[in-house]
DSSP file (Angstrom, degrees, kcal/mol; ACC not computed):
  #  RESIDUE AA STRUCTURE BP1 BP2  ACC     N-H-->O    O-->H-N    N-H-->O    O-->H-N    TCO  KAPPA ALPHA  PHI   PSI    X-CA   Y-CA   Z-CA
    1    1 A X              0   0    0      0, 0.0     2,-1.1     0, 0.0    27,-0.1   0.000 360.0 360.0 360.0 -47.0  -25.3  -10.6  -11.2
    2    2 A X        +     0   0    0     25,-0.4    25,-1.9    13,-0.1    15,-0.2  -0.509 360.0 175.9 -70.3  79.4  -26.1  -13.9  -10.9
    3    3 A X  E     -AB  16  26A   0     13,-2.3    13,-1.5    -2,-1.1     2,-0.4  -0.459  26.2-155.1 -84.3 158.6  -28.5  -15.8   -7.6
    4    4 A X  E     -AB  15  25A   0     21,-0.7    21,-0.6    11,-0.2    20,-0.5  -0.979  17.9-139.3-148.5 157.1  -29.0  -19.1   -8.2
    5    5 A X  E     -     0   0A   0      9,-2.4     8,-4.1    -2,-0.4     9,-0.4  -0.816  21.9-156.5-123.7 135.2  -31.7  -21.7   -7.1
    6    6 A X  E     -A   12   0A   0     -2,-0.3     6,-0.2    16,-0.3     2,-0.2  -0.947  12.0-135.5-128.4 144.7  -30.3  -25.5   -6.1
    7    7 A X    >   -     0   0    0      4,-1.0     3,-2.0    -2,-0.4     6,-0.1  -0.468  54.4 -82.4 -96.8 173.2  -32.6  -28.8   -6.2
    8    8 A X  T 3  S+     0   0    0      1,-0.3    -1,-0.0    -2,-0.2    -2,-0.0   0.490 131.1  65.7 -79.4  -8.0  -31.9  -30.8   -3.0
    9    9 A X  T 3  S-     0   0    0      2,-0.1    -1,-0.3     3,-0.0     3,-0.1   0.519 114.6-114.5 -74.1 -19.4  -28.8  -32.2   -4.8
   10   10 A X  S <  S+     0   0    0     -3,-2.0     2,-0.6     1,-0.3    -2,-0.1   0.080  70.2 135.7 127.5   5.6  -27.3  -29.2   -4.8
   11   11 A X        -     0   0    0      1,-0.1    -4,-1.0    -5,-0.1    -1,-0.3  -0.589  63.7 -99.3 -78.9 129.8  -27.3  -28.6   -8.8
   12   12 A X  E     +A    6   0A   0     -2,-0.6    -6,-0.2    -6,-0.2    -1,-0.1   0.418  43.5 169.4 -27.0 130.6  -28.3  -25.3  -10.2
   13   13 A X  E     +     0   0A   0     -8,-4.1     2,-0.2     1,-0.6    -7,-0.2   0.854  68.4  12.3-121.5 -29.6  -32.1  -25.2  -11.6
   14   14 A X  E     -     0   0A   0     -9,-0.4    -9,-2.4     2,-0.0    -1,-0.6  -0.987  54.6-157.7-157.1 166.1  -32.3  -21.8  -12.0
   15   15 A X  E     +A    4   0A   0    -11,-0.2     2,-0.3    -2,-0.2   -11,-0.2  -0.983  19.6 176.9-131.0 117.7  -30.5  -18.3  -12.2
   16   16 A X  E     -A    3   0A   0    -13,-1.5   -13,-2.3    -2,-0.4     4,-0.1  -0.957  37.3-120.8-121.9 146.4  -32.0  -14.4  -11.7
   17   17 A X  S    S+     0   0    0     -2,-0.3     2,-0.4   -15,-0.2    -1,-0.1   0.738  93.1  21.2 -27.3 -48.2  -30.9  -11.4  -11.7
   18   18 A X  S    S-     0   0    0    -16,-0.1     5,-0.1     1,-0.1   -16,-0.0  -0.939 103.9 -69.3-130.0 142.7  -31.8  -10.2   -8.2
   19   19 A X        -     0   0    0     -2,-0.4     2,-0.2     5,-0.1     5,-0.2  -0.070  53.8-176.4 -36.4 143.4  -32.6  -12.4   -5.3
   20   20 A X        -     0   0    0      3,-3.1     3,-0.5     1,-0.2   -16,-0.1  -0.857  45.0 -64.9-143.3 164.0  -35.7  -14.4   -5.3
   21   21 A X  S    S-     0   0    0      1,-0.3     2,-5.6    -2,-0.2    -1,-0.2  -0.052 125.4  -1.1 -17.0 130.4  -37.2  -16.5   -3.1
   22   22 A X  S    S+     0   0    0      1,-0.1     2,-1.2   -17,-0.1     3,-0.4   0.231 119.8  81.3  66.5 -41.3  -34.9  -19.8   -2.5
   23   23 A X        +     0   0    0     -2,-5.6    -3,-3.1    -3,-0.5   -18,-0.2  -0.695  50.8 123.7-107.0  85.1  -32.0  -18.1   -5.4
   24   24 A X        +     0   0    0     -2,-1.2     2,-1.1   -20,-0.5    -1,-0.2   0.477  46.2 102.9-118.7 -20.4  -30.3  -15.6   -2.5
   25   25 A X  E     -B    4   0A   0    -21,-0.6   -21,-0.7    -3,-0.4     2,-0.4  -0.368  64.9-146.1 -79.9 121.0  -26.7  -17.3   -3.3
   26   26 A X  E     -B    3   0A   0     -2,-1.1     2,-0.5   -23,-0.2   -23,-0.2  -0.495  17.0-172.5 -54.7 108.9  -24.5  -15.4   -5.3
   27   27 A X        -     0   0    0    -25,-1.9   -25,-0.4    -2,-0.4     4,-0.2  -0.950  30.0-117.1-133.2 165.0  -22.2  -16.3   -7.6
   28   28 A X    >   -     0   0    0     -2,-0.5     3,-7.0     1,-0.1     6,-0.1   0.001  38.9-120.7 -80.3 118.9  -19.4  -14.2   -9.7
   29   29 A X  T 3  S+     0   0    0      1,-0.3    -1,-0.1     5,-0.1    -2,-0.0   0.709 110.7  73.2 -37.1 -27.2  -20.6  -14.6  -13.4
   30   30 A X  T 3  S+     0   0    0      4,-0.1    -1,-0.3    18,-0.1    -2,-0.1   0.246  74.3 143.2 -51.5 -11.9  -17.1  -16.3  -14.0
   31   31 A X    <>  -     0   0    0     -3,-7.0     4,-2.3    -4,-0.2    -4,-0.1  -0.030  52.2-149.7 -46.1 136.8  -18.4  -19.5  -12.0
   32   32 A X  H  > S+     0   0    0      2,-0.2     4,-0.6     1,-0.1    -1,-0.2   0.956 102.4  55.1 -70.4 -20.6  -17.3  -22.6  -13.3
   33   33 A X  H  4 S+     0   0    0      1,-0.3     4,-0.5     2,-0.1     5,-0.2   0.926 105.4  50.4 -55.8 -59.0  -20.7  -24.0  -11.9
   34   34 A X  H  > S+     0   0    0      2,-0.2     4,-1.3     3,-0.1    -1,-0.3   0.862 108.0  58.5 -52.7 -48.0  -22.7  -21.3  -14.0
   35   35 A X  H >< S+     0   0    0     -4,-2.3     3,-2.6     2,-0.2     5,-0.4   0.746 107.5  50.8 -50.4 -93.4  -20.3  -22.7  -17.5
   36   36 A X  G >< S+     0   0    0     -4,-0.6     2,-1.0     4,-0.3     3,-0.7   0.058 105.5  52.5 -33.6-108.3  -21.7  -25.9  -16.7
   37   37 A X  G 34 S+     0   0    0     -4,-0.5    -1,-0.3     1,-0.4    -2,-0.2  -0.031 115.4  40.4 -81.7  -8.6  -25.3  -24.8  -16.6
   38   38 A X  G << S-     0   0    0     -3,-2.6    -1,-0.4    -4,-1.3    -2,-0.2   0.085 127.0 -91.6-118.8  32.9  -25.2  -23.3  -19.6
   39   39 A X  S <  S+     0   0    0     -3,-0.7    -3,-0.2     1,-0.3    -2,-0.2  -0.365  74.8 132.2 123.5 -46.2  -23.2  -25.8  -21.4
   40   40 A X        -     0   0    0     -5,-0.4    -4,-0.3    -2,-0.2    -1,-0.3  -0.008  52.2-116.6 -56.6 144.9  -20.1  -25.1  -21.2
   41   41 A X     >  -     0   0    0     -6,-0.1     4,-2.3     1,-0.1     3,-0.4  -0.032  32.9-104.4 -65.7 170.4  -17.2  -27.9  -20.1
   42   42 A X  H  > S+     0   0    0      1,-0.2     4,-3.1     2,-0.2     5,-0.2   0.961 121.3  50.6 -51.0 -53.2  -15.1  -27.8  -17.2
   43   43 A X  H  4 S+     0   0    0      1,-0.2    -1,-0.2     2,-0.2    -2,-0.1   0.522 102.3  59.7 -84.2   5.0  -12.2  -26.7  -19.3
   44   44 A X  H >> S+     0   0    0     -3,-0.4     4,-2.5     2,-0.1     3,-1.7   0.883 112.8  34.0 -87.3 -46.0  -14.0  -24.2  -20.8
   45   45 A X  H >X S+     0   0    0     -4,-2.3     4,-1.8     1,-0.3     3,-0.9   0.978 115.6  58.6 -54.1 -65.0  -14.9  -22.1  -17.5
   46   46 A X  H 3< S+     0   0    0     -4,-3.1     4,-0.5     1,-0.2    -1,-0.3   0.679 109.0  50.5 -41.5 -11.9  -11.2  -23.3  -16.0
   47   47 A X  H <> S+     0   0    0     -3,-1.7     4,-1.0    -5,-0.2     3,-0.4   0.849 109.8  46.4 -94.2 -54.9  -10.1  -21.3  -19.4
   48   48 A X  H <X S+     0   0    0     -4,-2.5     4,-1.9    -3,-0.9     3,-0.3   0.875 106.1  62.9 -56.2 -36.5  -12.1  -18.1  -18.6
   49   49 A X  H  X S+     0   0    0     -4,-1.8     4,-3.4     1,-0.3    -1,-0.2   0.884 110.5  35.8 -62.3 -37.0  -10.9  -18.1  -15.3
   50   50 A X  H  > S+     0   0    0     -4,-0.5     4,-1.1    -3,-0.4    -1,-0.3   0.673 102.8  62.1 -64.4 -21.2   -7.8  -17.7  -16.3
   51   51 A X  H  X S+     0   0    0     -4,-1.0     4,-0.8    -3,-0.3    -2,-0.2   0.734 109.0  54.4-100.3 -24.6   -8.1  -15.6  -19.2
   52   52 A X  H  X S+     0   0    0     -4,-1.9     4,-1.9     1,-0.2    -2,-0.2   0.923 108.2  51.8 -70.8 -36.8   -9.7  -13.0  -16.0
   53   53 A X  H  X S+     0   0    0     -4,-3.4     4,-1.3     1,-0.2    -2,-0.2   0.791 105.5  56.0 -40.3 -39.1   -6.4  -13.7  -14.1
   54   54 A X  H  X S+     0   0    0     -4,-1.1     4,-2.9     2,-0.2     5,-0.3   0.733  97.4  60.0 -68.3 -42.6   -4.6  -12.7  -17.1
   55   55 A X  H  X S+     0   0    0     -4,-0.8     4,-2.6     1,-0.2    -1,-0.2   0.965  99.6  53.0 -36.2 -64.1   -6.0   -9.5  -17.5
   56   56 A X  H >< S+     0   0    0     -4,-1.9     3,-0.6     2,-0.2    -2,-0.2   0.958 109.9  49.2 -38.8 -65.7   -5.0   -8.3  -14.3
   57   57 A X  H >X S+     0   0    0     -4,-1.3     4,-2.0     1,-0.3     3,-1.1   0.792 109.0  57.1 -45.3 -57.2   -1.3   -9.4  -15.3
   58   58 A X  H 3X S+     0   0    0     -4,-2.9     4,-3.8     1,-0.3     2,-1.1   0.861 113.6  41.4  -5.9 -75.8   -2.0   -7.4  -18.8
   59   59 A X  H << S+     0   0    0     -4,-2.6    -1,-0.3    -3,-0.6    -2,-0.2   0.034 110.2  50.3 -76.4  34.4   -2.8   -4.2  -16.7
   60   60 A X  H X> S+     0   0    0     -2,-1.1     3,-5.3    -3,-1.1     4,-2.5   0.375 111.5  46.4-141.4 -88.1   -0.5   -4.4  -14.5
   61   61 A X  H 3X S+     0   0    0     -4,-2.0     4,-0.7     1,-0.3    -2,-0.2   0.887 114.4  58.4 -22.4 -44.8    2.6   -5.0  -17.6
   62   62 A X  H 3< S+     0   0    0     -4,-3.8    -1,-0.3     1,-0.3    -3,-0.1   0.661 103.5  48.1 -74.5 -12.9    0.7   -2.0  -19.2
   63   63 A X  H <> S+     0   0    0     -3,-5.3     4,-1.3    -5,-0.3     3,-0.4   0.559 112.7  45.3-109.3 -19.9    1.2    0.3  -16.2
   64   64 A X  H  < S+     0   0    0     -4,-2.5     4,-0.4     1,-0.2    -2,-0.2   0.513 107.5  52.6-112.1   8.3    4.7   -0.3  -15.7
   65   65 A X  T  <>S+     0   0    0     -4,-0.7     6,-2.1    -5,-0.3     5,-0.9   0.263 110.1  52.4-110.5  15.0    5.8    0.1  -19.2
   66   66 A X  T >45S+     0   0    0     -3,-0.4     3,-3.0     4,-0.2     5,-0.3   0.862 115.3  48.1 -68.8 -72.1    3.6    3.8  -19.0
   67   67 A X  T 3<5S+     0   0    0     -4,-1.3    -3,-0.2     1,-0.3    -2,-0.1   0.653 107.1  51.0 -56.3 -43.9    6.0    4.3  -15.8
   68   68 A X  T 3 5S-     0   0    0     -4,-0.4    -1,-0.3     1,-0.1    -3,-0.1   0.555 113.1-118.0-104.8  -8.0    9.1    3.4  -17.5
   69   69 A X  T < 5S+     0   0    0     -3,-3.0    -2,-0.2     2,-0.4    -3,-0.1   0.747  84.5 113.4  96.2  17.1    8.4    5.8  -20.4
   70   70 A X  S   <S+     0   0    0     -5,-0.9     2,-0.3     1,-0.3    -4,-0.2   0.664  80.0  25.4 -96.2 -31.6    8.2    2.7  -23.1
   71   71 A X  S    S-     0   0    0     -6,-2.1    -2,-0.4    -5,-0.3    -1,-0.3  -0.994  70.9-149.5-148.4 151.1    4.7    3.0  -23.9
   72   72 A X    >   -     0   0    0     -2,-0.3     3,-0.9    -3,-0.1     4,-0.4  -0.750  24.8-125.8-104.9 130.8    2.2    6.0  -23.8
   73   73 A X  G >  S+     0   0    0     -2,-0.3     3,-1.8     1,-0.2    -1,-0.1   0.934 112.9  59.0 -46.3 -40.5   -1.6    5.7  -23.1
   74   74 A X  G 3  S+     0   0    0      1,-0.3    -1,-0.2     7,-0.0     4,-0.1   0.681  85.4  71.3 -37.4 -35.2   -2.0    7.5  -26.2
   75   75 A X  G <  S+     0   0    0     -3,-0.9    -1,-0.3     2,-0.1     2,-0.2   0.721  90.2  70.6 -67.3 -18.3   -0.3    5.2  -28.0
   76   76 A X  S <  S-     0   0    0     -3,-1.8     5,-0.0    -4,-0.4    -5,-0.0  -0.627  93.2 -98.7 -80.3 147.5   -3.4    2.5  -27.6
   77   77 A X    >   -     0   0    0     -2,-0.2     3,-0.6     1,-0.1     4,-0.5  -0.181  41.3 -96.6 -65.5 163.5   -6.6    3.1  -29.5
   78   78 A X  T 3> S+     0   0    0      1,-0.3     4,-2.0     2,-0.2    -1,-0.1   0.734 120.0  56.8 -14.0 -70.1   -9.5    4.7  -27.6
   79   79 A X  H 3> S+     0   0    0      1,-0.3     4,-1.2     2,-0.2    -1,-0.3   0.743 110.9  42.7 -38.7 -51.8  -11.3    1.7  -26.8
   80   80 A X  H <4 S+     0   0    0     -3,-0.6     4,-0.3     2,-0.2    -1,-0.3   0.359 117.1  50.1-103.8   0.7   -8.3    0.2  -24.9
   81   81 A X  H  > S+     0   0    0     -4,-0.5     4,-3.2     3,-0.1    -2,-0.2   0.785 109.8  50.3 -89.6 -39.0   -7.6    3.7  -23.3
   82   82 A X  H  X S+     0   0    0     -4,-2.0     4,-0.8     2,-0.2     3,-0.4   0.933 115.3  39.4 -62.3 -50.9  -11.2    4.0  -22.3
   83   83 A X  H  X S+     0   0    0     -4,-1.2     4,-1.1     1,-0.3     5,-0.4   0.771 108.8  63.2 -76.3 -29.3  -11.5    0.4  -20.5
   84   84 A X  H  > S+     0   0    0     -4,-0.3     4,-1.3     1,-0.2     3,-0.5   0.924 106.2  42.9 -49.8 -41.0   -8.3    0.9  -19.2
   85   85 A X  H  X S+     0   0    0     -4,-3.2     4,-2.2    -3,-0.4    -2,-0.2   0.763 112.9  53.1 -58.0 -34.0   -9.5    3.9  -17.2
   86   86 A X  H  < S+     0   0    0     -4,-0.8    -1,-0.2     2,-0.2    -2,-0.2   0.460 107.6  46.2-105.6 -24.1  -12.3    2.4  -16.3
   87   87 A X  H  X S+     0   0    0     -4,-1.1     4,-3.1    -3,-0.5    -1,-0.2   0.773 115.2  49.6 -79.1 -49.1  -10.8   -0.6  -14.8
   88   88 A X  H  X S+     0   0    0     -4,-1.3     4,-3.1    -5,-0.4    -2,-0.2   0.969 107.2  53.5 -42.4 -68.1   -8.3    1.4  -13.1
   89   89 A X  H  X S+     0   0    0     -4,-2.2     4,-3.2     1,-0.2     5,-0.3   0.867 109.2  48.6 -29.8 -56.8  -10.8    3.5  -11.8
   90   90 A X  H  > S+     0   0    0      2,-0.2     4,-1.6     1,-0.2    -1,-0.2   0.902 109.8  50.1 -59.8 -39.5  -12.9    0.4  -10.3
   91   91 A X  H  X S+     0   0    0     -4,-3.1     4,-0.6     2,-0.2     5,-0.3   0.917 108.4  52.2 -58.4 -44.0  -10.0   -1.1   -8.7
   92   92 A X  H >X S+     0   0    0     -4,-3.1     4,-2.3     2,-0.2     3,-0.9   0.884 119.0  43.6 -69.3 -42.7   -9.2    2.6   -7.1
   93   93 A X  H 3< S+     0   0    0     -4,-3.2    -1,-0.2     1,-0.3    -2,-0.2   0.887 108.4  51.6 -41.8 -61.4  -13.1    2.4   -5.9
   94   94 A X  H 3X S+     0   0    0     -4,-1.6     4,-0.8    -5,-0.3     3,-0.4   0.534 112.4  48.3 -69.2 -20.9  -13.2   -0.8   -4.8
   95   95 A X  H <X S+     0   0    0     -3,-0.9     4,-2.4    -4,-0.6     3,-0.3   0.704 110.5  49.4-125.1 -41.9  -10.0   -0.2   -2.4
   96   96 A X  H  < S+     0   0    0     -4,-2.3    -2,-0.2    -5,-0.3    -1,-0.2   0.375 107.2  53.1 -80.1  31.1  -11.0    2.6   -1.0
   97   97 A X  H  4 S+     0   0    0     -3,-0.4    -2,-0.2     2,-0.1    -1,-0.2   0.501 113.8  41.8-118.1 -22.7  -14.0    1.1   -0.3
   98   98 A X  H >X S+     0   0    0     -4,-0.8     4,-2.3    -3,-0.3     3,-1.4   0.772 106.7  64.1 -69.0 -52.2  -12.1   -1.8    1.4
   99   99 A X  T 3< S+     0   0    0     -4,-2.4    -3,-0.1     1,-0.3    -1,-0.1   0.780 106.4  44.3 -62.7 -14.3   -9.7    0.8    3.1
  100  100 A X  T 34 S+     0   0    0     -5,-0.1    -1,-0.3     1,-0.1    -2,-0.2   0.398 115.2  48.9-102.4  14.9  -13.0    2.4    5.2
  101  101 A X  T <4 S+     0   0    0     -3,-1.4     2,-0.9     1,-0.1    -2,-0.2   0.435 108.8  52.4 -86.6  -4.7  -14.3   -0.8    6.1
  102  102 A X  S  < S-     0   0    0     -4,-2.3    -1,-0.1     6,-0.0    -4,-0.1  -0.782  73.4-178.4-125.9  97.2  -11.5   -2.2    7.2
  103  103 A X        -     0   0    0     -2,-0.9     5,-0.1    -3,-0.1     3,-0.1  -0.191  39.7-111.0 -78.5-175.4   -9.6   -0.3    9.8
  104  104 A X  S >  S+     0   0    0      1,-0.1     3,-0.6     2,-0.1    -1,-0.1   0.972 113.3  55.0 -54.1 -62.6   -6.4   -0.8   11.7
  105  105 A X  T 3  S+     0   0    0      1,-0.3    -1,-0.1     2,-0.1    -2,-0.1   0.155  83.4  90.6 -96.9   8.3   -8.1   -1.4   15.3
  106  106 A X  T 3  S-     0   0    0      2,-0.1    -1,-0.3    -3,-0.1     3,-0.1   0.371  99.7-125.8-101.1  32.4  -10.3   -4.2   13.8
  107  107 A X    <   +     0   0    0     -3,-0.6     2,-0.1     1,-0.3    -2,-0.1   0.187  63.4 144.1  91.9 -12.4   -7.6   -6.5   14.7
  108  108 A X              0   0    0      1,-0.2    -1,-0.3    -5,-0.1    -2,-0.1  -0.293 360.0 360.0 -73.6 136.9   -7.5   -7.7   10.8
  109  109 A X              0   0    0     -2,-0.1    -1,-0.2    -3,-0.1    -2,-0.1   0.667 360.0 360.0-103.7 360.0   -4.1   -8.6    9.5
């Protein structure tokens, strides 16, 4: 979501939605630079970052105790069934979206 606009020092001045004149670099809404521009400390973005890392581990622990027949999707409320799907889903998108752009015979290992 996030383009961002840099003074000649290279600190953020301003942030839009879509590219704009001058704000065409992107960065992932988890930036620590974007916590700092809106306030936040260093160790609060280095904490978020983490807390996205985690997730993953979460889903990941959550899919292999479905597989091992210890816990049931059912067993979670809605909410946590629904964004689980939905995550899932995105990942399954997102990798077959990698897997046709990236062939064998473009030499990438």
């Amino acid at each position: 979501m996030p383009y961002v606009r840099r003074n000649s020092q290279g600190d953020i001045t301003a942030i839009y939605r879509e590219p704009e004149p001058g704000a065409d670099e992107f960065l992932p809404a988890h930036s620590g630079e974007l916590a700092e521009f809106f306030g936040q400390s260093g160790d609060a973005a280095q904490f978020q970052e983490l807390d996205i890392s985690l997730i993953r581990v979460l889903e990941d622990l959550i899919d292999v105790m479905i597989q091992k027949n210890q816990l049931r999707l059912t067993d979670l409320p809605p909410p946590a069934q629904q964004k689980l799907l939905s995550r899932k889903n995105l990942r399954r998108s997102l990798a077959n979206q990698l897997n046709f752009t990236i062939s064998p015979d473009d030499g990438v290992i």
